[in-house]
C-alpha positions in Angstrom: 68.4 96.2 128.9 66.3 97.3 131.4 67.3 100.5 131.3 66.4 100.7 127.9 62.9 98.9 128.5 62.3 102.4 131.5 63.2 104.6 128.6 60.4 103.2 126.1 57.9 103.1 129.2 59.1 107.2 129.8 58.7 107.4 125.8 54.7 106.1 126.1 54.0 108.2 129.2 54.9 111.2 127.7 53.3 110.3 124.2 50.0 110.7 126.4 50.7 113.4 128.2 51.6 115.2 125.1 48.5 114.0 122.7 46.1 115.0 125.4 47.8 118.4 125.9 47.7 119.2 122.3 44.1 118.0 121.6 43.3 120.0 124.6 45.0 123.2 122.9 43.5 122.4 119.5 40.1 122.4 120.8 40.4 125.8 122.7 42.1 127.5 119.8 40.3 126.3 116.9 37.6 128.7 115.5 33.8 128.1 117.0 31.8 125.6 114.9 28.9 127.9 113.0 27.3 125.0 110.7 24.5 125.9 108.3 21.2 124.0 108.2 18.0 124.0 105.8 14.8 124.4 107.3 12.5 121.5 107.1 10.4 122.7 104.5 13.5 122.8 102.5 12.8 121.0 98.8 15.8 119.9 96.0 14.7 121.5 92.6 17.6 119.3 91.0 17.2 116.4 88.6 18.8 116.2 85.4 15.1 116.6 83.2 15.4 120.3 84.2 18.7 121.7 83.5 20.5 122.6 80.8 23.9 123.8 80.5 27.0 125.3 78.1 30.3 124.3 78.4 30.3 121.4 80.0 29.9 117.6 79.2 27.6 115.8 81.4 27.9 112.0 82.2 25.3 111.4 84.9 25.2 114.3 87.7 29.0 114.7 86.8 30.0 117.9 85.0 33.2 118.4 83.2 33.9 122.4 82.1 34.7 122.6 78.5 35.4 126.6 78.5 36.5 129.0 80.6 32.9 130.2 81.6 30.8 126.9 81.8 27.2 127.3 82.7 24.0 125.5 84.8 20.8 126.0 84.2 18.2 124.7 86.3 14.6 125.2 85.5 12.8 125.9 89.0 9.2 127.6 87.2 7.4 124.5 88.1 7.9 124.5 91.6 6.4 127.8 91.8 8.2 128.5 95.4 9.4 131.3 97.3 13.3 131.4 98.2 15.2 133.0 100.8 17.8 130.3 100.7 19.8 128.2 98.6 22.2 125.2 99.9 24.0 123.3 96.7 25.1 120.0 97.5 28.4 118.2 96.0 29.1 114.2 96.0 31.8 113.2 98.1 33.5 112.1 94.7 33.9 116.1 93.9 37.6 117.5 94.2 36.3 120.8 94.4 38.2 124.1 94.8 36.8 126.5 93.0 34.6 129.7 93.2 30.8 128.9 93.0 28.8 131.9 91.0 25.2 131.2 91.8 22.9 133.4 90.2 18.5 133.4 90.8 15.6 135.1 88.8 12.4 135.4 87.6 13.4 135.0 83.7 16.8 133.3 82.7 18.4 136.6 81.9 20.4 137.2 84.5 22.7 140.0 86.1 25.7 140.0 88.2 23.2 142.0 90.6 21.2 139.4 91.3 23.9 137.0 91.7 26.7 136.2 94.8 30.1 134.4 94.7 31.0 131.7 97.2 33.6 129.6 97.6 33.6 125.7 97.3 36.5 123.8 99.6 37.6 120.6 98.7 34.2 117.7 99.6 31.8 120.7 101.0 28.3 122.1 100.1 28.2 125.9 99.9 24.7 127.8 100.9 23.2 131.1 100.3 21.4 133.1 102.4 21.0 136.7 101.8 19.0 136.9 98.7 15.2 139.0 99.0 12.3 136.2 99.1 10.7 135.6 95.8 9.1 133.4 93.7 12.5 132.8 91.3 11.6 130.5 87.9 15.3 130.2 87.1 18.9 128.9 89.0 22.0 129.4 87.1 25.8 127.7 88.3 29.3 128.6 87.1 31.4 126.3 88.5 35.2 126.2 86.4 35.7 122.9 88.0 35.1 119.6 87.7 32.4 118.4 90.1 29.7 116.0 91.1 26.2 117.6 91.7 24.1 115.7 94.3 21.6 117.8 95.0 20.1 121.8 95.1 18.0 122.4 97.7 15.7 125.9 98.3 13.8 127.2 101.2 11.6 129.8 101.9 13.3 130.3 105.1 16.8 132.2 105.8 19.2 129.5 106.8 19.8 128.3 110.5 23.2 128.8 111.8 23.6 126.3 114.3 26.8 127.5 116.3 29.0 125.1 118.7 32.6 124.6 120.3 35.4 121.8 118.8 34.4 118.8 120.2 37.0 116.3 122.4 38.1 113.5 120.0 39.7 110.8 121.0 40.2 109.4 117.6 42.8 112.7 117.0 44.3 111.6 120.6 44.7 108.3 119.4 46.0 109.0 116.2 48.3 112.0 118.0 49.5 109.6 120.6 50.9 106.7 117.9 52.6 109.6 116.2 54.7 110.3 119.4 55.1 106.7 120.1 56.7 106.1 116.6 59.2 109.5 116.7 59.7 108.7 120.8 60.6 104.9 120.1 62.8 106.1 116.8 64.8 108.6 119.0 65.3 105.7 121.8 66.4 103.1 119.0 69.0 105.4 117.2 69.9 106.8 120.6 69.1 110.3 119.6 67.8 111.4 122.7 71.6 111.4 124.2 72.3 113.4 121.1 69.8 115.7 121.7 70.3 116.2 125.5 74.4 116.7 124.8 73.3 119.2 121.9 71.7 121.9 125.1 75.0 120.6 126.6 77.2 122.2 123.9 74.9 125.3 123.4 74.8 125.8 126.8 78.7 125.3 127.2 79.2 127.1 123.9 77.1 130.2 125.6 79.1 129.8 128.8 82.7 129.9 127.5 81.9 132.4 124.6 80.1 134.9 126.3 82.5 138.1 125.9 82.4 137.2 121.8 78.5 137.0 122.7 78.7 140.5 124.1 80.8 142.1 121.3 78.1 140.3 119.0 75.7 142.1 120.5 76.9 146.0 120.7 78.3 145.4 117.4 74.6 144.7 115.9 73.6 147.7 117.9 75.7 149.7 116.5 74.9 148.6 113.1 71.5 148.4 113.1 72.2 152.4 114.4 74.8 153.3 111.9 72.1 151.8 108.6 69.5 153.3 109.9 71.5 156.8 109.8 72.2 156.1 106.2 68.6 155.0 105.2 67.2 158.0 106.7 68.9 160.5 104.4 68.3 157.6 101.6 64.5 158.0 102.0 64.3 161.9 101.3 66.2 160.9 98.2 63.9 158.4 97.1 61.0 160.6 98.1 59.6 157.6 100.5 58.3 158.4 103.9 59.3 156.6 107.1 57.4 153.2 106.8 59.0 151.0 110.1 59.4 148.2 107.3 62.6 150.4 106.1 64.3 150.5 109.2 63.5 147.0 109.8 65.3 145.8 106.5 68.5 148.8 107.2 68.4 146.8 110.8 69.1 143.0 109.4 71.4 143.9 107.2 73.7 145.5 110.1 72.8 142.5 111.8 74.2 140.4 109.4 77.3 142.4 109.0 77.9 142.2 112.7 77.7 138.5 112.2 80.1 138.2 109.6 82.7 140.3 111.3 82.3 138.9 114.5 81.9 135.3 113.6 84.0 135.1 110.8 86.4 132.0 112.1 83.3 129.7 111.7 82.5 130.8 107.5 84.9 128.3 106.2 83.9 125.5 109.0 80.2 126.5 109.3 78.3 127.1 106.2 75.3 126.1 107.0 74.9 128.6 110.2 75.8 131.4 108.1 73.1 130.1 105.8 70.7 129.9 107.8 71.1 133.7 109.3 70.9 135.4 105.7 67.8 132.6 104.7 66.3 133.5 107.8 66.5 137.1 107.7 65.2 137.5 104.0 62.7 134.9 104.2 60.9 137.1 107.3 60.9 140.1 105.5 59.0 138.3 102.6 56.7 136.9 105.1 55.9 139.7 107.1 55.4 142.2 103.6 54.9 140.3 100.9 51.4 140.8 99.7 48.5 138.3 100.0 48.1 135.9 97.2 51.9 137.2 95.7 52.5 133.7 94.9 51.8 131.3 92.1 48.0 129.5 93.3 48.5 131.5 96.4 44.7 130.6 97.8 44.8 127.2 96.8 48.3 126.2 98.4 46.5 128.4 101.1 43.5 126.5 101.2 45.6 122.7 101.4 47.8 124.4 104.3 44.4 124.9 106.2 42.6 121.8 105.8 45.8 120.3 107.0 46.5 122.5 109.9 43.6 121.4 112.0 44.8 117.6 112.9 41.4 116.6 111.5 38.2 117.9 109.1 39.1 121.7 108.2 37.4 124.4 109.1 36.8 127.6 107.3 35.7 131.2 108.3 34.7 134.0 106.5 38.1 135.6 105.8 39.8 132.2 105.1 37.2 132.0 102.1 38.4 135.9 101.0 41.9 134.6 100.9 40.9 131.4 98.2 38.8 133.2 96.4 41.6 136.1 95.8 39.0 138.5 97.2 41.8 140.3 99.0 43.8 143.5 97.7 47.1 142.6 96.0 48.6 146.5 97.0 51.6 148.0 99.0 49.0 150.5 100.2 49.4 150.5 104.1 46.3 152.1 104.6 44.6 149.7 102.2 45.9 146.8 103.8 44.8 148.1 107.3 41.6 148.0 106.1 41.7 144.6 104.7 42.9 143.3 107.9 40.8 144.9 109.6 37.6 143.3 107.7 39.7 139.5 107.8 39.8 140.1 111.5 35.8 141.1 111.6 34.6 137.5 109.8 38.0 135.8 111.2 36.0 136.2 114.7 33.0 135.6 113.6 33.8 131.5 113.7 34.0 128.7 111.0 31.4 128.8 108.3 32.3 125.8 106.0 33.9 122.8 107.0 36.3 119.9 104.9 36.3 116.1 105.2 40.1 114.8 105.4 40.1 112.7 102.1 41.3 109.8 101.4 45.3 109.1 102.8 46.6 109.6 98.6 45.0 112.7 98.9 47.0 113.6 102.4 49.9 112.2 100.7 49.8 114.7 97.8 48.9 117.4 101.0 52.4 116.1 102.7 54.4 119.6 101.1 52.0 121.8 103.3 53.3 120.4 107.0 55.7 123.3 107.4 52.8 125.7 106.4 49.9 123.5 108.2 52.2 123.9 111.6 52.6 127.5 111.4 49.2 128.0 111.2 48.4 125.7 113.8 50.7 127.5 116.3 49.4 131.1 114.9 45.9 130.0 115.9 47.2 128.8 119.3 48.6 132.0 120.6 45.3 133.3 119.8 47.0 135.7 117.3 45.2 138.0 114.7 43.9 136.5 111.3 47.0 138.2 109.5 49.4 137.2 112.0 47.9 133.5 111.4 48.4 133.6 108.2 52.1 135.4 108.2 52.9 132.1 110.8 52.0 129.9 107.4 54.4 131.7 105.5 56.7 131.9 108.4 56.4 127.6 109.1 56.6 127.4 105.4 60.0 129.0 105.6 61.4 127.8 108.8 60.7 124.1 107.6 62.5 124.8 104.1 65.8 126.4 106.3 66.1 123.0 108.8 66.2 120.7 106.0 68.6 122.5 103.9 70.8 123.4 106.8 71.3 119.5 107.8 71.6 118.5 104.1 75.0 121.8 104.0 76.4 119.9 107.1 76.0 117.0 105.7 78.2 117.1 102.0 82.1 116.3 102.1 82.3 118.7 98.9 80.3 121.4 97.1 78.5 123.1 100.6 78.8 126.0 98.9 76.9 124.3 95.7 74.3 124.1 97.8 74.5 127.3 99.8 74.2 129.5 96.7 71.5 127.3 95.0 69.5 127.4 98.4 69.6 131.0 98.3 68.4 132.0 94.9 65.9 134.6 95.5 63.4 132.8 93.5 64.0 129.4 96.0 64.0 132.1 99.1 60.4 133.6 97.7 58.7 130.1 97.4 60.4 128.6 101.1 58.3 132.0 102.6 55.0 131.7 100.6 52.2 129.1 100.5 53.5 126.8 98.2 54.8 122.4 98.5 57.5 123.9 95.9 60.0 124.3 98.0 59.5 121.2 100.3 59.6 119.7 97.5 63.3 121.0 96.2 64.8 120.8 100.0 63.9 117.1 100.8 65.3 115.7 97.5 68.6 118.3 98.6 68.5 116.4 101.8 68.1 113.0 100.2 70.9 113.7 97.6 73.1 115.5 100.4 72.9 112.1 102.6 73.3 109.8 99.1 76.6 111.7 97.6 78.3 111.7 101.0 77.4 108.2 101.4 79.1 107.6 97.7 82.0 109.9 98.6 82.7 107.2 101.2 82.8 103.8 99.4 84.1 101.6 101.7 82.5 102.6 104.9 79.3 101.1 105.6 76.0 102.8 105.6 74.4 102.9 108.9 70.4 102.2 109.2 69.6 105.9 109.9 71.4 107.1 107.0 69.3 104.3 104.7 66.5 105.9 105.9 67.5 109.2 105.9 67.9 109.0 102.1 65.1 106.8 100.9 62.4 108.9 103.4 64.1 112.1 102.3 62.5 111.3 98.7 59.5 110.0 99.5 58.7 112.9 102.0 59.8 115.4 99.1 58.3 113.6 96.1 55.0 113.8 97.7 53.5 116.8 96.6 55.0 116.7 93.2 55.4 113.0 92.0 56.7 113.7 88.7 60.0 114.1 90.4 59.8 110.5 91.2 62.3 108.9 88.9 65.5 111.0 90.2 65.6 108.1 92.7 67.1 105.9 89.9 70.2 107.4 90.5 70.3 105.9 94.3 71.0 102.8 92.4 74.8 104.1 91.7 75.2 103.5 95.7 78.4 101.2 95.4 78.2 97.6 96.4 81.3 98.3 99.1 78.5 100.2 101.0 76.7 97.3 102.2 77.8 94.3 104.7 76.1 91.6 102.4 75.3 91.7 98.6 72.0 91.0 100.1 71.7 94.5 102.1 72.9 95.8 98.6 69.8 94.2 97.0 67.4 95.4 100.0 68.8 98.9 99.6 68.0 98.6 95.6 64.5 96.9 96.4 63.7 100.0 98.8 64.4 102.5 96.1 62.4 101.0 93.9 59.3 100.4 96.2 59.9 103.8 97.5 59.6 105.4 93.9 56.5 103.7 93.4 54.2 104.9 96.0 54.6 108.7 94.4 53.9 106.6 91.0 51.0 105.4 91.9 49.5 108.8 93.4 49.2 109.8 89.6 49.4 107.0 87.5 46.8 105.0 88.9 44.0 107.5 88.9 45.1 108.1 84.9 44.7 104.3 84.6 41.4 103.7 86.3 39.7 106.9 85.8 41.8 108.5 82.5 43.7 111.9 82.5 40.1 113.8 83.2 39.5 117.0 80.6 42.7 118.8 81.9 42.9 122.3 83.6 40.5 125.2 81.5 42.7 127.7 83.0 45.1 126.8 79.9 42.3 127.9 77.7 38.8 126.7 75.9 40.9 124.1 73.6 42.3 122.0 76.6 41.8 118.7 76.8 43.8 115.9 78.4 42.4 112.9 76.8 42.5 114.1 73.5 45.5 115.3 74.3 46.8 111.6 75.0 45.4 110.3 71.7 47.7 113.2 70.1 50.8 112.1 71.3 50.1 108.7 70.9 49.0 109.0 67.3 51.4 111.3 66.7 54.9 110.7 68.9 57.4 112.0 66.1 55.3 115.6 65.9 55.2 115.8 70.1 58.8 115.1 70.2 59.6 117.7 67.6 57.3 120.1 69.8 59.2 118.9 72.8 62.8 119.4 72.0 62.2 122.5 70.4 60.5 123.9 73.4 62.9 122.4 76.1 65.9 124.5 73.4 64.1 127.9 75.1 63.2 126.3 78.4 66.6 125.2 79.5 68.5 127.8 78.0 70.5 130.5 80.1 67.7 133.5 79.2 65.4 131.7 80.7 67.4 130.4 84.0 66.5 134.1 85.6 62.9 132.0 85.5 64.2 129.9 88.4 66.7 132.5 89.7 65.2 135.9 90.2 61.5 135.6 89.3 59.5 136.2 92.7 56.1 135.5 90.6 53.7 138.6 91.1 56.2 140.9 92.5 58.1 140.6 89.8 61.5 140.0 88.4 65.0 141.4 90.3 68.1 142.7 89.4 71.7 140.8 88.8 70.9 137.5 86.7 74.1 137.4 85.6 75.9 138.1 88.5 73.8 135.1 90.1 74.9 132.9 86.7 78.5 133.9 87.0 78.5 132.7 90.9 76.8 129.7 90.6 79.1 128.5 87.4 82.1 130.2 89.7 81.3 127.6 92.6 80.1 124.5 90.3 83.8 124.5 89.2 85.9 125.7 92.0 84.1 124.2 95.2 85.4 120.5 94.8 88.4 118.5 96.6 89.3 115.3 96.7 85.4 113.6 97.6 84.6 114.5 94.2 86.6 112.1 92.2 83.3 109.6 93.1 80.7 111.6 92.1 82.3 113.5 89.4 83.3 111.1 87.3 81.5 110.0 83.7 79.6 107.6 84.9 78.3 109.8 87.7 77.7 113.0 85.3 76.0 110.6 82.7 73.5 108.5 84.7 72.4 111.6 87.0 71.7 113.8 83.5 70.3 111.0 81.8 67.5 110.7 85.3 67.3 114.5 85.4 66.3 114.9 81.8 63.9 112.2 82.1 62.4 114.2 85.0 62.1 117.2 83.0 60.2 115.3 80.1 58.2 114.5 82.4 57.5 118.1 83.9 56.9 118.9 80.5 54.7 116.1 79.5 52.2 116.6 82.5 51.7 120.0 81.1 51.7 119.5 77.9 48.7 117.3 78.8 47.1 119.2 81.0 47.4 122.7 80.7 48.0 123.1 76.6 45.8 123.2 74.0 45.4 119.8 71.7 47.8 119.6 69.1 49.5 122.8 70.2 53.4 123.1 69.1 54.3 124.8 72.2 53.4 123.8 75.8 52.0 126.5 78.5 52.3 126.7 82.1 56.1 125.1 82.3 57.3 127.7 84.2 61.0 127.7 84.8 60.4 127.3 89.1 59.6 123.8 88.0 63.4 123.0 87.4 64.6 124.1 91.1 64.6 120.3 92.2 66.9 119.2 89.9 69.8 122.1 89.7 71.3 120.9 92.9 72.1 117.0 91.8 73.2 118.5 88.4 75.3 121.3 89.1 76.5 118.9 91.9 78.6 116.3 89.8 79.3 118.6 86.5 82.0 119.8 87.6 85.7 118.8 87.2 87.1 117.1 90.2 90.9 118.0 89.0 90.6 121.8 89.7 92.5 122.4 92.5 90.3 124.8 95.2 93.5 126.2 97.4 91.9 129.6 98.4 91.3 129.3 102.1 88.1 128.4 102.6 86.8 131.5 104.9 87.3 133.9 102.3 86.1 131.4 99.3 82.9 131.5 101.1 82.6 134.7 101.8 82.7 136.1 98.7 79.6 133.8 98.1 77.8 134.8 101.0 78.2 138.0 100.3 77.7 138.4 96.4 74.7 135.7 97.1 73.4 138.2 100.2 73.6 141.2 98.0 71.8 140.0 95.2 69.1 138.5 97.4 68.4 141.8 99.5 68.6 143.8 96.7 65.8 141.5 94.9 63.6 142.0 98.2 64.4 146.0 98.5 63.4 146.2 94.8 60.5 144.1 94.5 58.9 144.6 97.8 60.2 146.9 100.9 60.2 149.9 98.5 57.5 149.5 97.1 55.2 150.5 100.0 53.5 153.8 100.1 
């Protein structure tokens, strides 16, 4: 006992030590404070007798957009003022994320000279100071976003730029410190930290007694990395591309990963998930490090989430963070073009923060939860002091590393079907969106964690489920429904958990009771702002004709048409054309090579990588109830669209892209299968063959789509 008691004392020691140290590193790595302030003879020219606007729908000072180029107007002749500065000031109440055109002049005629863009983070104000001192009659505001206007204030003055350090703040320590307390106090009650102090024991034993197959490891990869780069070389002339380092550097990890195949191969049919891990690892970097800027589906605004979240407190945005989420830099393969970008990032990067973001409310951190892997990649970038670009590769790079521990756990977890997994993990669409800035692929690894933990628990009726394990697989969901709670009723299939699990039928009912409360809290992160505040005017990025509420009042005054438009659109949507949607689509870059080959190896391993585990979660009842929840979650998917990204009445729905299903293939390919098939082919050449058709397919993707493509 009192041994125990020294350990949690240790524990809260070292939970200072370490939130002091870290608010100590985030204050001397964050950017410099530059905050913008009116002069005192500043005056607000705002109030609703003076504006007029087009395409939007006023209540109050809140604006709803209406079209896809909604307008402000605001009347300023009376004031008779001169400007040098504008500062336009949002309610708290404004969700804003959107690029702010503000335009000034003498007559309401205005040009996109006389105009500037800026960009509007999530509960900020944006100001302007750089326009020539006049006496301007006329304001003018295109804002393609909901938003609350408080006020718009003018001065004849340029703006002060008041410029500071991060402050210390103890509230962050505190808040820092009870984090560490919590994971410190759960290691010491699930004694992990003996685990984790005999895992450096094994590695280090491992590293000790394998040494010599350490050394052949490593001239091998020398050798290959030699050997592909020989037969690139020649490869290049062919393809008339010059010697861009990013060549060699892909030639280098495949003869890496040949090494490790040949060298390691005893540990494929026992070890999965390392080998997973190696080829995830080595694709995802190259699509960090060369992928493009903004390549990704809502690139700058998953970019701009990341951010806020990365600074342990209210964000902070410079110059060339506000580039990035207003998709102001070049989408090219151009080296010499992206040198010069980087070089401009780098410029405003060091010239400090410039805008600043209040946390929200802890729903709205919630809904952020999908962006920890990004938020701590940035974080790190920033505390080495690396460049802007290499700040914003660590995002992608946290992103991706976050994606491969979770999925590597949830491989060594199953009994049956690790090569299910493997091969779904490894799509080159789920690859593209683990090593971009997006919650997507949080979102698909958790709930493969969650299931992973649930259908090894199942395939084990009559041994009891430990505490760590319950939470294991109810957190899993929650952490991963977070950022997309749509997905939230796939938890109903927890409830096939067999009774023979639990040590009382009251555990039993605790367990169902926690799956239920559990699915709830993602619930309410959507369904209770519909209730209170209604489904808002929808997204005007789906065109002039969306609307959300009418939208509603469709369906519900017409539920035999919608379902006619949903079953015939869900007919395309899950067909097998469109699977190369969630397979090989790598959004802007484009589509790769092989679908079918992919569709032939995942139907290969659905049916053939079962054994005797599967007769529980293969059965009827099994393949009925999980279909039945994951066709539930897909009406659902396409309901929230068809809401709020379609026009009224439409008999299609827009913006359900196929990415959307990547959450649910693993639980369904999972149990289709037949549990009778007999799998005899030794297991180290069964997975081989998927590694390596899986591999091939992947790189091939990434040579195509990206490495070659640079000039």
């Amino acid at each position: 006992m009192k041994k125990v008691i020294f350990k949690y004392y240790i524990g809260i020691a070292l939970a200072i030590i370490a939130a002091v140290l870290l608010e100590i590193v985030i204050m001397n790595t964050n950017p410099s404070i530059n905050q913008n302030q009116m002069s005192n003879d500043k005056k607000n020219v705002y109030s609703t007798s003076n504006i007029s606007t087009d395409g939007y729908t006023v209540d109050g000072n809140k604006f709803t957009p209406t079209t896809e180029d909604p307008k402000l107007i605001i009347d300023i002749s009376d004031y008779k003022l001169d400007i040098s500065s504008i500062s336009v000031n949002f309610e708290k109440t404004s969700n804003l994320l959107a690029s702010v055109q503000v335009f000034y002049g003498r007559s309401n005629n205005f040009t996109e000279t006389n105009s500037e863009i800026l960009y509007a983070p999530t509960y900020s104000n944006i100001y302007m100071s750089n326009l020539p001192t006049d006496k301007y009659n006329y304001l003018r505001l295109d804002i393609n976003s909901e938003f609350t206007l408080e006020s718009v204030e003018v001065s004849p003055n340029k703006l002060e730029v008041l410029s500071g350090l991060p402050q210390f703040k103890s509230a962050r320590v505190i808040c820092l410190f009870l984090m560490f307390i919590l994971i410190n106090c759960l290691l010491i009650y699930f004694k992990h930290v003996e685990k984790i102090l005999d895992f450096f024991k094994r590695v280090a034993l491992a590293i000790s007694s394998g040494y010599l197959k350490i050394l052949v490891f490593f001239f091998c990869s020398i050798a290959a990395c030699g050997i592909m780069c020989l037969i690139i070389k020649p490869a290049l002339k062919v393809l008339d591309k010059g010697n861009k380092p990013q060549y060699y550097i892909f030639a280098c990890l495949i003869g890496l990963l040949i090494s490790a195949i040949i060298v390691f191969r005893e540990y494929i049919g026992s070890k999965p998930e390392r080998f997973f891990a190696l080829i995830f690892l080595s694709a995802g970097t190259l699509l960090c490090v060369y992928a493009p800027f903004n390549s990704c589906w809502d690139d700058q605004i998953h970019y701009s989430n990341a951010l806020s979240m990365s600074f342990v407190g209210d964000g902070m945005y410079t110059k060339a963070d506000l580039q990035i989420m207003s998709n102001k830099y070049p989408f090219t393969f151009s080296e010499q073009e992206n040198d010069t970008a980087f070089e401009r990032l780098q410029e405003n990067y060091a010239q400090g923060s410039i805008n600043t973001q209040a946390r929200g409310t802890i729903f709205d951190q919630y809904r952020k939860i999908g962006y920890t892997g990004c938020a701590v990649g940035l974080f790190i970038g920033r505390s080495l002091g690396l460049s802007f670009k290499w700040i914003f590769i660590f995002g992608r790079l946290g992103n991706m590393i976050a994606y491969c521990i979770v999925v590597y756990f949830a491989i060594r977890k199953l009994k049956s079907g690790k090569m299910i997994l493997t091969v779904i993990a490894l799509l080159p669409t789920q690859v593209f969106l683990a090593s971009s800035y997006t919650y997507d692929a949080w979102v698909t690894s958790f709930l493969m964690l969650g299931f992973a933990y649930f259908f090894s628990e199942v395939q084990e009726p009559y041994k009891k489920i430990s505490a760590l394990d319950w939470i294991i697989i109810v957190g899993s969901f929650l952490i991963g429904v977070g950022s997309k709670a749509v997905y939230f009723v796939v938890m109903g299939i927890l409830l096939l958990m067999p009774k023979t699990k639990f040590k009382t039928e009251k555990m039993c009912k605790w367990f169902r009771f926690s799956v239920c409360a559990g699915a709830l809290l993602p619930l309410a992160t959507f369904a209770l702002p519909f209730i209170l505040v209604g489904p808002g005017i929808g997204d005007t990025r789906g065109g002039t004709d969306v609307n959300s509420l009418e939208q509603v009042k469709y369906i519900l005054a017409n539920p035999f048409e919608y379902a006619k438009t949903f079953f015939r659109f869900i007919k395309g949507y899950l067909s097998f054309e469109q699977s190369s949607g969630f397979m090989n689509f790598l959004a802007y870059l484009g589509m790769s090579d092989h679908h079918l080959v992919l569709l032939a190896l995942l139907t290969g391993v659905a049916l053939t990588d079962k054994n005797e585990y599967d007769q529980l979660t293969s059965n009827v009842l099994f393949k009925s109830i999980t279909s039945f929840f994951c066709f539930i979650a897909v009406l659902l998917v396409v309901t929230a669209l068809y809401i709020s990204f379609t026009a009224v009445g439409s008999d299609s729905v827009a913006g359900c892209q196929p990415r959307y299903l990547l959450p649910l293939v693993f639980p369904f390919i999972f149990v289709i299968g037949f549990p009778k098939i007999k799998n005899n082919v030794n297991k180290a050449i069964y997975n081989t063959v998927a590694f390596v058709v899986s591999g091939f397919v992947l790189f091939n993707g990434i040579w195509d789509v990206c490495i070659k493509m640079y000039f």
